[in-house]
PyMOL commands that place a pseudoatom at each C-alpha (Angstrom):
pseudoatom trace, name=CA, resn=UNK, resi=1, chain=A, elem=C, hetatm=0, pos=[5.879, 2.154, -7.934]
pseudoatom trace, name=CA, resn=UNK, resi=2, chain=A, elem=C, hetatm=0, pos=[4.613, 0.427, -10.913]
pseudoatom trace, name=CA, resn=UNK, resi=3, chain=A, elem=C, hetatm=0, pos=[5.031, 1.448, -14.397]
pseudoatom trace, name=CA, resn=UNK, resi=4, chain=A, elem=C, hetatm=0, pos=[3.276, 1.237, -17.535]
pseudoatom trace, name=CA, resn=UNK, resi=5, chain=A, elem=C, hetatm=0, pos=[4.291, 1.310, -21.456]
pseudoatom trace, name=CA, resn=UNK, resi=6, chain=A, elem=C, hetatm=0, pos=[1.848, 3.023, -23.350]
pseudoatom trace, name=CA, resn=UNK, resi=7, chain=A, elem=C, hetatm=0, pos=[2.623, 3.458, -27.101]
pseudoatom trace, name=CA, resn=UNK, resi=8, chain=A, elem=C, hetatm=0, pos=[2.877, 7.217, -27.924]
pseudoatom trace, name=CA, resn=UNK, resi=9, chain=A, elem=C, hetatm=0, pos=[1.793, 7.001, -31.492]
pseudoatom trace, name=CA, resn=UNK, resi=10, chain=A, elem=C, hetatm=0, pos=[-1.723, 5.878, -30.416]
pseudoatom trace, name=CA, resn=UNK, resi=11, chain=A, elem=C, hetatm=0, pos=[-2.092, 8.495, -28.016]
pseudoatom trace, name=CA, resn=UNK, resi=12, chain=A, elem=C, hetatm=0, pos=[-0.939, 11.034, -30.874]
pseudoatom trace, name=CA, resn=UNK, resi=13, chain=A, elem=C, hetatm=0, pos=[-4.505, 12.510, -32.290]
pseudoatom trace, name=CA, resn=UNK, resi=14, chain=A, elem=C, hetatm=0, pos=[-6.684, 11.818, -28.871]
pseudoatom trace, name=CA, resn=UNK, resi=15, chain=A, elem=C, hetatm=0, pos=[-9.724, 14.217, -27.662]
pseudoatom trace, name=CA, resn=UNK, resi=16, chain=A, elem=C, hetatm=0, pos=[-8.215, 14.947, -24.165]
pseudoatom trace, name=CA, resn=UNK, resi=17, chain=A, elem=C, hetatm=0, pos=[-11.114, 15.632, -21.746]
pseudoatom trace, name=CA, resn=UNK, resi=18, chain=A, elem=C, hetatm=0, pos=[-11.175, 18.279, -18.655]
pseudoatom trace, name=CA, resn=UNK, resi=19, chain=A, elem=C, hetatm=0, pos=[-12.494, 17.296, -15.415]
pseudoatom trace, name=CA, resn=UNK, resi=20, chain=A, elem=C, hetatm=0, pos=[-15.754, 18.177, -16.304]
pseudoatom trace, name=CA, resn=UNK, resi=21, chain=A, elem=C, hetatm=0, pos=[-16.108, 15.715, -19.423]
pseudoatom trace, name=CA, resn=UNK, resi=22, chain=A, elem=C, hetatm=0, pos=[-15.914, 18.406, -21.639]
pseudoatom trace, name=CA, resn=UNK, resi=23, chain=A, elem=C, hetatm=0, pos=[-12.992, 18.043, -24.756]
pseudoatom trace, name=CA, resn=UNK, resi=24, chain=A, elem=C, hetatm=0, pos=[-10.648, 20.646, -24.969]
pseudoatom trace, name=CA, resn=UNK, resi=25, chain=A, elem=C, hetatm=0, pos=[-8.484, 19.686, -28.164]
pseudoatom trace, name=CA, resn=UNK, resi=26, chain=A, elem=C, hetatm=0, pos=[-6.150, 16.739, -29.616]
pseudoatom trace, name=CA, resn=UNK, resi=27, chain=A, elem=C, hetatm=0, pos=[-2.708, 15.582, -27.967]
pseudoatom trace, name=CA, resn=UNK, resi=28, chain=A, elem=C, hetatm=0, pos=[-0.869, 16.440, -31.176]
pseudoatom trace, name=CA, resn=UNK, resi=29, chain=A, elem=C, hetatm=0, pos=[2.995, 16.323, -29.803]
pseudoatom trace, name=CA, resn=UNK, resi=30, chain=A, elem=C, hetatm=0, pos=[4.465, 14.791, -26.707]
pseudoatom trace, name=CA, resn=UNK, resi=31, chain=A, elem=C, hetatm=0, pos=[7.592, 16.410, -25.213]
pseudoatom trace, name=CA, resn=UNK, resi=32, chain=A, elem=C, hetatm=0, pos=[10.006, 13.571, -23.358]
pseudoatom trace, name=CA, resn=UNK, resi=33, chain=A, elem=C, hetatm=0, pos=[14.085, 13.553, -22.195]
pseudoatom trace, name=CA, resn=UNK, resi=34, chain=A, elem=C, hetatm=0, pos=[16.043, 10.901, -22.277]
pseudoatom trace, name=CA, resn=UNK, resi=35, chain=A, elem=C, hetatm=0, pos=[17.628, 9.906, -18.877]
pseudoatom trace, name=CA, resn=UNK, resi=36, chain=A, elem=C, hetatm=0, pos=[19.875, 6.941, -18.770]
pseudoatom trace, name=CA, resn=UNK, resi=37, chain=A, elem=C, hetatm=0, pos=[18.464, 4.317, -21.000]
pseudoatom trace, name=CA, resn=UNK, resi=38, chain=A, elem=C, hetatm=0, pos=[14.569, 5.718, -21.060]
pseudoatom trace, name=CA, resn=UNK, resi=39, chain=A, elem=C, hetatm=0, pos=[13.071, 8.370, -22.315]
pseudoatom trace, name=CA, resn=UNK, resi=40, chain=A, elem=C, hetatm=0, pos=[10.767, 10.089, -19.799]
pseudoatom trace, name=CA, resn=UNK, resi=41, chain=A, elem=C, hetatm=0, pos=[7.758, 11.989, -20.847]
pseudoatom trace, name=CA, resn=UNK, resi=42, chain=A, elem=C, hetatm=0, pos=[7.408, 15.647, -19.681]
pseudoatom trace, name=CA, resn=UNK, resi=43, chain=A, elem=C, hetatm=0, pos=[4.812, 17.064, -20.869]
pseudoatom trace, name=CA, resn=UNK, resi=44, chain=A, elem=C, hetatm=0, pos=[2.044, 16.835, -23.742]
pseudoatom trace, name=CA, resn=UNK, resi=45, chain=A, elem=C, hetatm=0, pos=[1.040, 19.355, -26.499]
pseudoatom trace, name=CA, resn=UNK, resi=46, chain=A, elem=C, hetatm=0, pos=[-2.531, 19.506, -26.971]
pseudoatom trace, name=CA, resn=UNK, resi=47, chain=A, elem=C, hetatm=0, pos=[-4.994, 21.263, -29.541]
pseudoatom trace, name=CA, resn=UNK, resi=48, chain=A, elem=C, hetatm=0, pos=[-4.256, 23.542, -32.850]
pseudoatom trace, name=CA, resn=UNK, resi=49, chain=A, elem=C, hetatm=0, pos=[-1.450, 25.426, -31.796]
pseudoatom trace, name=CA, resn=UNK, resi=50, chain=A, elem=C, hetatm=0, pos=[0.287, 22.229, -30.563]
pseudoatom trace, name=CA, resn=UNK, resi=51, chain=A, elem=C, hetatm=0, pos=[0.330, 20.735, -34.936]
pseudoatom trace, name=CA, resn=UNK, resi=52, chain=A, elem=C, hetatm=0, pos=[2.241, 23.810, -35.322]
pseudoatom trace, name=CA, resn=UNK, resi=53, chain=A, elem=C, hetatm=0, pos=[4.649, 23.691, -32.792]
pseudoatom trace, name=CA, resn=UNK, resi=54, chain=A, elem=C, hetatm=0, pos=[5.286, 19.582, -33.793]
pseudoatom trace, name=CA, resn=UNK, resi=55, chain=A, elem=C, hetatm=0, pos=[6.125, 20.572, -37.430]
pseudoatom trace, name=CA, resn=UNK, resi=56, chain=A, elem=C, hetatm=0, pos=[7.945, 22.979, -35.914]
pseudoatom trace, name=CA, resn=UNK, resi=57, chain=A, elem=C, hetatm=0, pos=[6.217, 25.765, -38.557]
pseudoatom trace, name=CA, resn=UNK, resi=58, chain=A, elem=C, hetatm=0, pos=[5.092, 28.882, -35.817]
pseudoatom trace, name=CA, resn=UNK, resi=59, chain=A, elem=C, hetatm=0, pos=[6.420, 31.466, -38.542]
pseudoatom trace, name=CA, resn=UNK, resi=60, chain=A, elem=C, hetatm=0, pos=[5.268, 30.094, -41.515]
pseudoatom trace, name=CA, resn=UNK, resi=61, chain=A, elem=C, hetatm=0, pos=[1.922, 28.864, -39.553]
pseudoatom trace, name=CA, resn=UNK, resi=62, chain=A, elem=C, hetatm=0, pos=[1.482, 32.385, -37.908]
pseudoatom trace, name=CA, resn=UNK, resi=63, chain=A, elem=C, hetatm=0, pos=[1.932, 34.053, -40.761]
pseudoatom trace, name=CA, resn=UNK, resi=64, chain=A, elem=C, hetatm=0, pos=[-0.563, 31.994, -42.978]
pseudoatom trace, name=CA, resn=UNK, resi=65, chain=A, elem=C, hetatm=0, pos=[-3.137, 32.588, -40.364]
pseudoatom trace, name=CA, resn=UNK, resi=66, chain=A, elem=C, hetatm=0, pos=[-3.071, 36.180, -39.985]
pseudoatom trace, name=CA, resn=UNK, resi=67, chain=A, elem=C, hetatm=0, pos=[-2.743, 36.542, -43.683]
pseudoatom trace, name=CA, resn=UNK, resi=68, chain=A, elem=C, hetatm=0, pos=[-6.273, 34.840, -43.545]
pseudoatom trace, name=CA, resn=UNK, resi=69, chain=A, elem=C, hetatm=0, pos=[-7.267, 36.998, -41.092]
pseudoatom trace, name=CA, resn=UNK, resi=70, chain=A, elem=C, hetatm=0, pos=[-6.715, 35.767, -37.788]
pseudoatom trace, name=CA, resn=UNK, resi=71, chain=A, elem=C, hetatm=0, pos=[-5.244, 37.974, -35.415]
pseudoatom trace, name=CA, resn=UNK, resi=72, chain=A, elem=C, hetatm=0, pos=[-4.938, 36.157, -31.928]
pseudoatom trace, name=CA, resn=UNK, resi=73, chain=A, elem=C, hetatm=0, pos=[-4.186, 32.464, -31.909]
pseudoatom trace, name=CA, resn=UNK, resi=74, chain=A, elem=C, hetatm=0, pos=[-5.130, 30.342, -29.507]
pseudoatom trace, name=CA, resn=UNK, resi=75, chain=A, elem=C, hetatm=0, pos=[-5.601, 26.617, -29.505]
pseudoatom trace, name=CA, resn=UNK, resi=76, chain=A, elem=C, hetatm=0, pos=[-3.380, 24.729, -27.345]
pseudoatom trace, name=CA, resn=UNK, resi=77, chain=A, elem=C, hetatm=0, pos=[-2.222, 23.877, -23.902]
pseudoatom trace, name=CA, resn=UNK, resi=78, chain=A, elem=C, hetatm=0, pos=[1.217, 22.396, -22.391]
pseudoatom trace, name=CA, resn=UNK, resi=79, chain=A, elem=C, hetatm=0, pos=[0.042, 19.480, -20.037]
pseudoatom trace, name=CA, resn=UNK, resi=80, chain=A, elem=C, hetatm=0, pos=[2.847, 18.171, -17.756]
pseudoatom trace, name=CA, resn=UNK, resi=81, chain=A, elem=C, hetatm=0, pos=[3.046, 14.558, -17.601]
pseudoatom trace, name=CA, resn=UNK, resi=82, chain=A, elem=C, hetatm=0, pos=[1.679, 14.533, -14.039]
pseudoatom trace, name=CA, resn=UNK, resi=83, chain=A, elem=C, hetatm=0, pos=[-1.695, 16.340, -15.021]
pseudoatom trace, name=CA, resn=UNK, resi=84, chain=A, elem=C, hetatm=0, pos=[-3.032, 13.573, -17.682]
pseudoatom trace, name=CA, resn=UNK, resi=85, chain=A, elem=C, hetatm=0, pos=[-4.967, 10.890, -16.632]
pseudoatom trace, name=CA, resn=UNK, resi=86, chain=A, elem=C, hetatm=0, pos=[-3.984, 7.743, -19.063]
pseudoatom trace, name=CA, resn=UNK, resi=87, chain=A, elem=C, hetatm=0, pos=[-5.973, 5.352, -17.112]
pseudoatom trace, name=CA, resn=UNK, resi=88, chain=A, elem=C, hetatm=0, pos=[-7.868, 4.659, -20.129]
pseudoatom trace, name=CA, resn=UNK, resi=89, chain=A, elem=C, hetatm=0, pos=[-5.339, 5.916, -22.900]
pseudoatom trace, name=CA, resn=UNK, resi=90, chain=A, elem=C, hetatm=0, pos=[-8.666, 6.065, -25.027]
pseudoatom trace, name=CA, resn=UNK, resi=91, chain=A, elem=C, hetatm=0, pos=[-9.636, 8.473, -23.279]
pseudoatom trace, name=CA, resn=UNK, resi=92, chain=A, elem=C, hetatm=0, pos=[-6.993, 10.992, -21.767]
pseudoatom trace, name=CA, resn=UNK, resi=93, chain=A, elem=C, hetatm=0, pos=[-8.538, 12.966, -18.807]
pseudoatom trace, name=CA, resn=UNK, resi=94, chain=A, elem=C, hetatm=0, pos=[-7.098, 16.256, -17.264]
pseudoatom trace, name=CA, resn=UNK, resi=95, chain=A, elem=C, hetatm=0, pos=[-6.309, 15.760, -13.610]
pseudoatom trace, name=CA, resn=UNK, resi=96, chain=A, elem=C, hetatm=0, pos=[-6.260, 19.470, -12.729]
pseudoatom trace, name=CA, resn=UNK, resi=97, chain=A, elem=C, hetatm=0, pos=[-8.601, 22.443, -14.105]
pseudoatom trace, name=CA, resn=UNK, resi=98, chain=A, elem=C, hetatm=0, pos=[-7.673, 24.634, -17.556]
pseudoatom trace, name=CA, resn=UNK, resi=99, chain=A, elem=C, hetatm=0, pos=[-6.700, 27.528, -15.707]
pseudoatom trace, name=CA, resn=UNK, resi=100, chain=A, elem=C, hetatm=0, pos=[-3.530, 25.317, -13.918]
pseudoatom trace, name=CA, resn=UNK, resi=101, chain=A, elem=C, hetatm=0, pos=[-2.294, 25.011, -17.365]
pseudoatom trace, name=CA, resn=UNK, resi=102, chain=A, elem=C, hetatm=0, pos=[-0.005, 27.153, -19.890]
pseudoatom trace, name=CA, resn=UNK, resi=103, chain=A, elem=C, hetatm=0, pos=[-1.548, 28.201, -22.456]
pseudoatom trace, name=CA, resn=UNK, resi=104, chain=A, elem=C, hetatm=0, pos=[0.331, 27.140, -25.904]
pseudoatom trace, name=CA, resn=UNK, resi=105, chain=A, elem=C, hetatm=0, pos=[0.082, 30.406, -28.295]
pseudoatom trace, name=CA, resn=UNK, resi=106, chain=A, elem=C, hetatm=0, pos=[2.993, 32.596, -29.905]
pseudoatom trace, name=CA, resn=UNK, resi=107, chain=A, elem=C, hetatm=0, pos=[3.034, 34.734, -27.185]
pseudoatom trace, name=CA, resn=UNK, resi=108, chain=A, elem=C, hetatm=0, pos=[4.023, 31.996, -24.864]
pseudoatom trace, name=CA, resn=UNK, resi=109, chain=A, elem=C, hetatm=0, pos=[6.757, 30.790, -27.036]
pseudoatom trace, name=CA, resn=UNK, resi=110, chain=A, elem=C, hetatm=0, pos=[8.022, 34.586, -27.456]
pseudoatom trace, name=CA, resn=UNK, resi=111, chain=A, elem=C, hetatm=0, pos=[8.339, 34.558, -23.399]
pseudoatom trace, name=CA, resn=UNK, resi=112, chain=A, elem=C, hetatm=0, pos=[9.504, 31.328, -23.469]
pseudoatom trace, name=CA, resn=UNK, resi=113, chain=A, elem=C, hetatm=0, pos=[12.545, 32.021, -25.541]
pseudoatom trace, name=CA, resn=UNK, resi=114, chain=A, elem=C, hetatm=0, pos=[12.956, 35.017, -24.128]
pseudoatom trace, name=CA, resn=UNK, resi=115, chain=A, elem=C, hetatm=0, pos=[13.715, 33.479, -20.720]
pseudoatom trace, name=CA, resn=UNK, resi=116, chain=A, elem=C, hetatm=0, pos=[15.296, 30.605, -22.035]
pseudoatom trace, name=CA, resn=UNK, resi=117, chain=A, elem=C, hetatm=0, pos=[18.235, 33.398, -24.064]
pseudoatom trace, name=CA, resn=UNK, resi=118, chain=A, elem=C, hetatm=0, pos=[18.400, 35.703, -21.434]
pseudoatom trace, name=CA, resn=UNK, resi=119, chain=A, elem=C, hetatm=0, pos=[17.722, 33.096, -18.200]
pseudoatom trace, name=CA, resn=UNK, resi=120, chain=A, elem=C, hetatm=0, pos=[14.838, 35.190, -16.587]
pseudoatom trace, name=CA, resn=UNK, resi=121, chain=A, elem=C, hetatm=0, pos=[11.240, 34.676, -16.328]
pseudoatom trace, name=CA, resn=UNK, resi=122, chain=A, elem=C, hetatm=0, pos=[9.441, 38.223, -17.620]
for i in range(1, 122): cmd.bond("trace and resi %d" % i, "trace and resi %d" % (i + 1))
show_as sticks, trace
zoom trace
């Protein structure tokens, strides 16, 4: 298998495309775990959602927004590493469809930690 290097901070702030062409937000944080020597990408962060989670601000964020007014957020998607296409790291591509992806909102995170303290899924 071969590999390829591609720089993360110049894929940081890229339009990442569905399969359809259409754009579908930023990638605004990469996830990755070092194994060995590497570090091996797991997954991407991508849209509005995804700035919070990298400056690690969901409270503060959350409760900015619904102080303005907003009362369901929604803006981001967790893309395993497998499911971006960085053929052309200009232009990221989905390899599988929106609804094969988890959504990246509070209410995600809320399961998400849930499972992760108590080791279930809900």
């Amino acid at each position: 298998m071969t590999t390829r290097e591609i720089h993360l901070e110049l894929l940081l702030g890229k339009q990442v495309l569905d399969s359809n062409g259409k754009a579908i937000g930023r990638i605004e944080e990469v996830r990755a775990e070092k194994q060995g020597e590497e570090w091996l990408v797991e997954e991407y962060l991508i849209g509005y959602a995804a700035i919070l989670e990298r400056l690690s601000a969901w409270t503060i964020g959350l409760g900015i927004l619904h102080l303005l007014g907003a009362r369901k957020i929604h803006g981001g998607y967790t893309v395993p590493w497998d499911k971006l296409d960085l053929t052309n790291p200009d232009k990221p591509r989905l390899r599988c469809s929106l609804e094969e992806l988890k959504s990246l909102s509070p209410e995600a995170q809320n399961v998400d930690e849930t499972s992760a303290n108590t080791g279930k899924k809900e």
